[in-house]
Each structure stands twice: as C-alpha cells, then as structure tokens.
C-alpha positions in Angstrom: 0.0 0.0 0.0 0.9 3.8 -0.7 -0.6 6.6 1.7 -0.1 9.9 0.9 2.5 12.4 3.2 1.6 16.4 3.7 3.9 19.0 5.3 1.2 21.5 6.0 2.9 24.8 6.1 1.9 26.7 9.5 2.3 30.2 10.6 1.9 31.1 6.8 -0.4 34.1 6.0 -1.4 35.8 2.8 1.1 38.4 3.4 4.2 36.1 4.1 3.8 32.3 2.6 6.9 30.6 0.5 6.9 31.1 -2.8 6.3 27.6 -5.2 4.0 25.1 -4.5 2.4 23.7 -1.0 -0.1 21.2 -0.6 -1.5 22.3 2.8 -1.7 24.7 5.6 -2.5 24.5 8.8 -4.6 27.6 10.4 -5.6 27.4 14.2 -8.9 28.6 16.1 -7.6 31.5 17.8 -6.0 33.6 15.0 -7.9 32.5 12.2 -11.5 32.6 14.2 -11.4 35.2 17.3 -13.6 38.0 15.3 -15.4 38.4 11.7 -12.9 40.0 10.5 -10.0 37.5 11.1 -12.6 35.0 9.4 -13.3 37.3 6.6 -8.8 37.4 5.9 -8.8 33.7 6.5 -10.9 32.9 3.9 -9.8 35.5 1.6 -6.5 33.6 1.6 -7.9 30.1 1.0 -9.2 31.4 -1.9 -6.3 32.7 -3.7 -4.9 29.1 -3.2 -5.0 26.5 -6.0 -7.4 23.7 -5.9 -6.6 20.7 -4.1 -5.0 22.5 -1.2 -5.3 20.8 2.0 -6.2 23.2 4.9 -5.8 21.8 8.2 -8.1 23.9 10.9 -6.4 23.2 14.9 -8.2 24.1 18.0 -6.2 26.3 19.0 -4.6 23.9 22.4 -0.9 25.5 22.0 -2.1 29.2 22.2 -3.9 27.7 25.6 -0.3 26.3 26.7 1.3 29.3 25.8 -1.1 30.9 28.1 -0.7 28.8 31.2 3.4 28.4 30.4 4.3 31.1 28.4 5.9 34.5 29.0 3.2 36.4 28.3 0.3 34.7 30.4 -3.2 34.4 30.0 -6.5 33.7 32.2 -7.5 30.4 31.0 -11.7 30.5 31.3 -14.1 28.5 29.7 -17.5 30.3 28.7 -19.6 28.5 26.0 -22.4 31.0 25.3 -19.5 34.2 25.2 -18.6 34.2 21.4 -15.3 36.1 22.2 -12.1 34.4 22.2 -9.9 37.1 23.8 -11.2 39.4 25.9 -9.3 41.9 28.5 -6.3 39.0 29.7 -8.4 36.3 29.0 -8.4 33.6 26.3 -11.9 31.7 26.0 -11.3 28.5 23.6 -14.3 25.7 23.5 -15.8 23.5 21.2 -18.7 25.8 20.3 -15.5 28.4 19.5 -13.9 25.4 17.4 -17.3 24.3 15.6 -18.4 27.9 14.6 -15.1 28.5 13.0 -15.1 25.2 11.3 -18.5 26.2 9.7 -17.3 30.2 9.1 -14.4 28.7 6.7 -16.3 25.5 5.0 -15.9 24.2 2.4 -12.1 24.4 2.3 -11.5 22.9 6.3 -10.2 19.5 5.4 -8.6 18.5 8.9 -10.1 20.0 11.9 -8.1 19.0 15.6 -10.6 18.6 19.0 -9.5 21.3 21.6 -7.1 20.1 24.1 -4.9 21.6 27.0 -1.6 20.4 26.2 0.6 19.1 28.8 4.1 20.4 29.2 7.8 18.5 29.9 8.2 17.2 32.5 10.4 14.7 34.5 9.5 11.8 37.1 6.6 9.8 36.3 4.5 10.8 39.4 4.8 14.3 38.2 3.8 13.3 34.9 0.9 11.0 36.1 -0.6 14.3 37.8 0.0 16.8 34.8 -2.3 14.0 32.6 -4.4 13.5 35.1 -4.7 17.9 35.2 -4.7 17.8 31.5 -7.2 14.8 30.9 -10.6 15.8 32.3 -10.7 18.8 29.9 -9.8 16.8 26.6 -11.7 14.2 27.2 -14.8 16.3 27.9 -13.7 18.8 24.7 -13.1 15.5 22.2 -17.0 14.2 22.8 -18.3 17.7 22.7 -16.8 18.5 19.6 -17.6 14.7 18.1 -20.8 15.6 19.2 -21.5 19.1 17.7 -19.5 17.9 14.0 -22.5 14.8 13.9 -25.2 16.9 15.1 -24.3 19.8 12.5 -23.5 17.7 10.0 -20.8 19.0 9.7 -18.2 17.0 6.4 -15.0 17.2 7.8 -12.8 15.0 9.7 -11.7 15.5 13.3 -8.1 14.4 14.7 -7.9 13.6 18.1 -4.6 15.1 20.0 -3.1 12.9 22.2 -2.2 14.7 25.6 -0.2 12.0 27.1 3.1 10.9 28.4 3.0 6.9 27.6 0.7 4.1 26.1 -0.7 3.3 30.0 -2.2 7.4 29.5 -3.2 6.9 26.6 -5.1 3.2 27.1 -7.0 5.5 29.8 -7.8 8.0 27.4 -9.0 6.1 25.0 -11.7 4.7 27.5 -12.9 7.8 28.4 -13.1 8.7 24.8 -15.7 5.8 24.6 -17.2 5.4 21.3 -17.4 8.8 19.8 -16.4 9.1 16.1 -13.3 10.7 14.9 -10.7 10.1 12.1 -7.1 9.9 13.2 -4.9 11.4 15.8 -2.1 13.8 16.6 1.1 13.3 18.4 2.6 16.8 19.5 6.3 16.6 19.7 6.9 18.9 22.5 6.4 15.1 24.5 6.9 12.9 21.5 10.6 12.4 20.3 10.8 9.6 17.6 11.0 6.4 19.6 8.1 7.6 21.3 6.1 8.4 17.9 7.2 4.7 17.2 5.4 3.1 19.6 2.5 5.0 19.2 2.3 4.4 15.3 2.6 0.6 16.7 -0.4 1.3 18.7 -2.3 2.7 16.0 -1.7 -0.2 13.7 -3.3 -2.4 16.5 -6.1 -0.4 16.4 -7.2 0.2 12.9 -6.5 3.8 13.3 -5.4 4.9 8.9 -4.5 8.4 9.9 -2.5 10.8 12.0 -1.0 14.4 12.1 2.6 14.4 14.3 2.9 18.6 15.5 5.3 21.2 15.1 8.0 19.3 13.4 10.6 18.8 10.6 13.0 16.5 12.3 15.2 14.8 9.9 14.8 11.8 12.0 10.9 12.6 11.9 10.2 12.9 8.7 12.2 9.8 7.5 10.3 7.2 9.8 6.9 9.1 8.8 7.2 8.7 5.2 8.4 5.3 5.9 5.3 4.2 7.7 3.1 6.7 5.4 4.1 4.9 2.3 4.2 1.4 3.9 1.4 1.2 6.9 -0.9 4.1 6.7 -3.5 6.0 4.6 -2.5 9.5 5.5 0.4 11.1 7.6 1.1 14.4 7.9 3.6 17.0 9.8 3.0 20.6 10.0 6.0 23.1 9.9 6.8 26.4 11.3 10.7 26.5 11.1 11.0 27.8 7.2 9.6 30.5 8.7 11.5 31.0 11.8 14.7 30.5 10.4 14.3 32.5 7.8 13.1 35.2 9.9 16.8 34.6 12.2 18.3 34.3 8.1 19.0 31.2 8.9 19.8 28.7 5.9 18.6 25.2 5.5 21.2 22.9 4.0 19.2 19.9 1.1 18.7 16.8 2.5 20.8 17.6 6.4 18.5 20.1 7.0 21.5 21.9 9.3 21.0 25.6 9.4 23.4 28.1 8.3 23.7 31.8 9.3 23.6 33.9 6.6 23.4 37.9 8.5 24.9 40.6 7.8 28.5 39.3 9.9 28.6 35.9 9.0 31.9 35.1 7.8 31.9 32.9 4.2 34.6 30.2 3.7 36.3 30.9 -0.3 35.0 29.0 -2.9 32.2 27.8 -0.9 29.3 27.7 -3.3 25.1 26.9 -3.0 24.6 23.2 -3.8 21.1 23.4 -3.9 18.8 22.7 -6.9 15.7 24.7 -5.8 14.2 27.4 -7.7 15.6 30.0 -5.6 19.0 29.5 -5.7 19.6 29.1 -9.1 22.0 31.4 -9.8 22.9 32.7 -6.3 26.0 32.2 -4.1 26.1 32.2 -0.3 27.9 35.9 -0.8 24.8 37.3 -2.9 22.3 35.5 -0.3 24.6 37.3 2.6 24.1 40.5 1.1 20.6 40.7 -0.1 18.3 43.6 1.5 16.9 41.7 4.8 13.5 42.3 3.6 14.0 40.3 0.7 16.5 37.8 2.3 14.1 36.5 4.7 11.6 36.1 1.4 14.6 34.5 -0.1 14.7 32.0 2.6 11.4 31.3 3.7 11.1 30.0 0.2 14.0 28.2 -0.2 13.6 26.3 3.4 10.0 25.4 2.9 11.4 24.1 -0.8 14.6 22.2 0.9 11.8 20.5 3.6 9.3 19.2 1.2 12.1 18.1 -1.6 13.5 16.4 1.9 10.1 14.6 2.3 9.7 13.6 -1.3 12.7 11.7 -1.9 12.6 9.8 2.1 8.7 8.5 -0.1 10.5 7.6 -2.7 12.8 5.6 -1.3 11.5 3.8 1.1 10.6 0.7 0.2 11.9 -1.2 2.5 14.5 -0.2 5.6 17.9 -0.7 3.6 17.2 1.5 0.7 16.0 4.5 3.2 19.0 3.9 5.2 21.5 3.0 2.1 19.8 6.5 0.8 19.9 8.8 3.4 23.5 7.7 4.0 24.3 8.9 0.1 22.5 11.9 0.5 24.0 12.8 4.3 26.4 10.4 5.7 28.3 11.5 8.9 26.3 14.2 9.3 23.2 12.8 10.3 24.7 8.9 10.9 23.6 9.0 14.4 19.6 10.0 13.3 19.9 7.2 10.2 20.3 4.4 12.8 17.7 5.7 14.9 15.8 5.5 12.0 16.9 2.4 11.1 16.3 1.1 14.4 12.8 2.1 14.7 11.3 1.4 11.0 13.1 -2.3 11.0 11.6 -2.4 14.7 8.1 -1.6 12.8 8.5 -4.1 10.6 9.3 -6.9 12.4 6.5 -6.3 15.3 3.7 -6.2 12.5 3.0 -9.8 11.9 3.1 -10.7 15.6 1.4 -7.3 16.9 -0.2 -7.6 20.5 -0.3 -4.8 23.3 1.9 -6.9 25.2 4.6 -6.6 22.4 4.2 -3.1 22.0 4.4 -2.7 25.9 7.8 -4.4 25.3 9.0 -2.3 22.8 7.7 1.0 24.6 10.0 -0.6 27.5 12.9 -0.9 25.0 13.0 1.8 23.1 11.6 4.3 25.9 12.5 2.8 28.8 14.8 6.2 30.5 11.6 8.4 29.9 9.8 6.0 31.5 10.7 6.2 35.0 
C-alpha cells in the first residue's frame, strides 16, 4: 500500500507564505476565528490558493499552553455562550468556538483538531501521572463535545484527536474515556513525542485500525524519514506541519538539502572561499552564499522562507521515494548525508526495521515491550 504524506505549512499568512508550490496549511482557532474579520482574511486567503489544497483547521490547544506556560500569560476560562475568544487577559477556547469556525471557513477545512490543553515537559513519572491527570478531564470532555457538535451539524470534515499523554498506559486510559465517539485519526505533539516515542505509538495505532494521523510542530530529519516510511508502507495518510522555514528565515537562517543543518547567513557571517550553493531549488539558481549574505533583509528573509519550505518538502519527497523497505532509506539517506546525520539514520533504522518486524506478531503486550525498549529512560 501507498498513503499519501503532507507537510502542512503553518504560521503562513497571505502576506508572508513561501513562494512555489504547497499542498496544505494549517490555520488554528484563535488567529484565524477570534472576530469576523480575522474569518473574513482567513478565507480570503484560502481562496487565492489552487485547488486541491489541504487546509488543516487546529483548535487552538498550544495558544492555551502558551497561556498557562508562556511568557506572556493568560487567564485560561471556559465560557460556552460568550462568542469572544480574547477578551481583556483572558483567552476563552471551546468547542462551540472550534465548531463555529469550522463552519465560518467550509468548504475548504479538510482536517479540523478537538480542543485540548496540552501538557508540558516534565520529569518523574509521578509528576507526569498528575499533569495527565490535570490535563485529561478537559480533553476528554472537549473531544465528545466537539464529536458531538460535528454529527449533530452535520458537519463533512474529519476530526483528529490530540493525544495529551506521556506513555501508552495514558493513553489506554484515554481512550476509555473517549468511549465510542467518532473521529478520524490522531495527533502526536512533539513537545512530548521524540521519535522512539512516535514509534510506539504508530505501533499502537496499527493495532487499532487507526489509517491516519498528524505528528505537531516538526521537521525533524529523523521525523520525517520514519513518517514517510510508515506513510508509504502502513498508513493511509500522515502528515507533519512546519513552522521553522519561517523561523529560520526570519533569524536568516539557511537550511542545507537533505541535512536540514541551518546556516547563518546575517549581515556578519563570515563565508569560507569558494564555498558555493549546492542546492537545486528554484531559488538558488543562480545565487552564491555571498549574494544571499548581502541581499536587502527584507527580501533575504523572502529568499529564505522560500528556499527552506522548498529544501523541507524536496527532503520529504525523496525519504517517499525511497522507502521501500528499511535498507534503501537507510542506504539512501546515508548517500544523500552520511556522517552528518549517521547518528539520526540508525535511529531510524532502528525504529522502522523495529516496525517491521513487530507487524505480523502485533499484541499490546509486544508493543508494551518495545515501549519498555526503546523508551524505557523516559519511562521512570
């Protein structure tokens, strides 16, 4: 079988997108939905985008961390029947905030994610039991609200479930509180998933019949080897979405083909002679580190945004192409990178073959077993 991989590209506006062609984005709830007028923007944009473009539509559960854990904190309240979002220092997220936007921006929503209060790091598994059990209450009861309101409005897009939780015991609970509402896939955020934990979990799902899922807020190279791996060979749909094109473009920051290593490119960054691009984007064709250095900074951040967005997806396209099986991913990646990622190629390695040999034999005891293996420091 051959599912299909996205790299939705978040934090895009009309105003600053990279240039060429995307196949998604990824809008959220709070920016996209607080007030008519952001609604009225949001939809102006999907517009101008070319048919087939995937638009993922999330909650809006990060601004809500950023809130509680951020520098710049919020008040946290939950008020159904007030239609504002933000008011005074308050931020007022729900699922009758979620649904209304979803309906304000049909028919282009593809993806919509159920509200959920993220949980944050954290060390020591009593702490973490705690911070899930915090965290729990309000995503379980926002999941079957908003499963609820998308059947009872009828409304034709499919809903993600985020998965707030530390390890597979969390999320076996979870999943029993969920009970039997409807929903489409899930989504792993990365802030607590590194990629022998997304492992385990794409184990799970296999065990479960779950086709889909969305990992957040990532371009890992280790990430988005093993996801196009397990996209092309195990699942119907997989998808990342990505902010760092922007970021680093905005700190003129320079992603290298293939490594993905960034490069400072300001104003005092000191170029080695005869070092030239070796990139085969549109953007670089014709340019040389030294004419990159010295463009205008409005237009070197363009410059880069375009190029890094270009550098990810080309990054995503070939790991698709060529994996087949576990040896031509690795034997490719280690053409393409060698040293310089060796380290991420055998955790890739490690965790695709351990895929592979798990999915004949597949039980929750064995993937208990591998959690323990692969995860067994975070465990504890």
């Amino acid at each position: 079988m051959s599912g299909r991989f996205i790299i939705f590209c978040a934090g895009a506006s009309s105003g600053s997108v990279p240039a060429g062609h995307v196949y998604g984005y990824l809008v959220n709830v709070p920016e996209s939905g607080h007030n008519l007028q952001a609604i009225a923007q949001t939809t102006k944009f999907f517009r101008s985008l070319p048919p087939g473009t995937l638009i993922q539509l999330d909650s809006g559960g990060f601004q809500l961390y950023l809130a509680e854990y951020g520098k710049v904190r919020k008040t946290v309240i939950f008020a159904p029947n007030n239609k504002s979002i933000y008011f005074n220092s308050n931020i007022n997220l729900t699922p009758q905030h979620v649904i209304a936007t979803v309906r304000h921006l049909m028919p282009y929503v593809f993806i919509m994610v159920a509200l959920d209060m993220p949980v944050p790091r954290a060390s020591g598994k009593a702490r973490r039991e705690i911070l899930f059990m915090k965290s729990n209450t309000f995503n379980v009861r926002c999941a079957r609200e908003i499963a609820a309101l998308r059947e009872s409005h009828k409304i034709p897009v499919q809903l993600f479930i985020p998965c707030q939780t530390y390890d597979l015991s969390q999320f076996e609970y979870f999943i029993k509180e969920l009970g039997d509402i409807r929903y489409d896939g899930f989504s792993l955020p990365t802030r607590i998933f590194n990629t022998k934990k997304i492992t385990v979990f794409i184990l799970k799902f296999i065990k479960m019949g779950v086709r889909q899922f969305h990992v957040l807020g990532t371009t890992r190279f280790s990430v988005l080897a093993l996801l196009n791996y397990v996209a092309r060979n195990y699942f119907d749909f997989v998808s990342v979405d990505a902010t760092s094109w922007r970021k680093f473009a905005e700190k003129q920051v320079y992603l290298n083909p293939f490594t993905l290593i960034g490069r400072r490119l300001h104003d005092k960054a000191i170029l080695v002679k005869n070092d030239v691009v070796n990139c085969l984007c549109p953007f670089c064709s014709g340019m040389s580190f030294g004419k990159i250095k010295n463009l205008p900074n409005p237009d070197k951040t363009r410059f880069l945004m375009s190029h890094n967005f270009w550098v990810l997806q080309q990054a995503s396209d070939e790991f698709y192409q060529h994996a087949e099986t576990p040896l031509m991913l690795r034997n490719f990646m280690l053409s393409k990178v060698g040293r310089k990622k060796e380290n991420d190629i055998a955790l890739v390695y490690r965790c695709i073959t351990t895929i592979d040999a798990a999915i004949n034999i597949l039980s929750d005891d064995l993937i208990r077993i591998i959690e323990k293996d692969l995860c067994g420091a975070e465990l504890k």
